[in-house]
N, C-alpha and C positions, 0 to 999 in steps of 0.2 A: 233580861229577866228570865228564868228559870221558873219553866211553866209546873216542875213537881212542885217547887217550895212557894206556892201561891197563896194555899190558906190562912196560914201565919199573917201575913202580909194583910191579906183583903180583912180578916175578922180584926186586927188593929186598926184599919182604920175605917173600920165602920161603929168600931166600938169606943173610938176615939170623937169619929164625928155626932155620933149619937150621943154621948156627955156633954159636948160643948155646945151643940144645938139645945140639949134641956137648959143649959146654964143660960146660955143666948135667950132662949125663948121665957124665962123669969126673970132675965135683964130685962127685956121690952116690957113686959108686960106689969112690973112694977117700978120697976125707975122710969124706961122713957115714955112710956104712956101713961102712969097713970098718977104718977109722983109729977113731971116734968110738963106733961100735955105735949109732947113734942111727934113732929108729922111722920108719918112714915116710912118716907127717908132716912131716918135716923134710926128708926128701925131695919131696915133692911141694908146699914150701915153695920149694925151692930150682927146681924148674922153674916154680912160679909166678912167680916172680922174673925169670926170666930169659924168660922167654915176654911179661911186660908192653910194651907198645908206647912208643916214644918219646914224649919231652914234646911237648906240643901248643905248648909256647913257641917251640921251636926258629925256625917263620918269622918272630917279633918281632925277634928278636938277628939276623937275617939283614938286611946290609945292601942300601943302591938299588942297589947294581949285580949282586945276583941276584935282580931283582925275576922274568927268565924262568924261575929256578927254584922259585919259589912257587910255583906250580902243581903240579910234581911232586911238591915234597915234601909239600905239604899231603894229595895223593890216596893217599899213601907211607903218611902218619900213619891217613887214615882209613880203608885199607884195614888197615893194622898192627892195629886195634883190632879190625875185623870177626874177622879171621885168629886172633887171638888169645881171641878167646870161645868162636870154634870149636873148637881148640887145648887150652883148657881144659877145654869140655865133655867132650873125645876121652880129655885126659889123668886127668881124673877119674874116668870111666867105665875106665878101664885097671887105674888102682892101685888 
């Protein structure tokens, strides 16, 4: 990873994680809790879910003429993964 071209990279996916933890977080809060009555587990199910980082396939099905985008998004995925360990450890520790 190519420590100039990092910011790209880190504001995707915090901006990424930060839409799907709001979508996550009014999933639980009106389907599994309050529609459902269902335990916390299944909460903390559903931000696992949504917290996982993209497929690692994505830059195979990308074709040669975004070979300049390979780079970013590969740095994209493996920061997604770090972000999200960390993410889980936090949201574990929470519920």
């Amino acid at each position: 990873m190519q420590v100039k071209n990092i910011l790209e990279p880190i504001l995707t996916v915090l901006l990424r994680m930060c839409i799907l933890m709001g979508i996550a977080f009014l999933l639980n809060t009106f389907i599994i809790d309050k529609a459902l009555h269902l335990d916390k587990s299944f909460q903390l199910a559903v931000y696992t879910m949504f917290l996982l980082p993209p497929p690692f396939v994505i830059p195979i099905y990308m074709g040669e003429s975004s070979e300049k985008q390979k780079p970013v998004i590969l740095n994209t995925i493996s920061l997604h993964v770090l972000f999200s360990l960390i993410a889980f450890v936090v949201l574990v520790s929470i519920m």
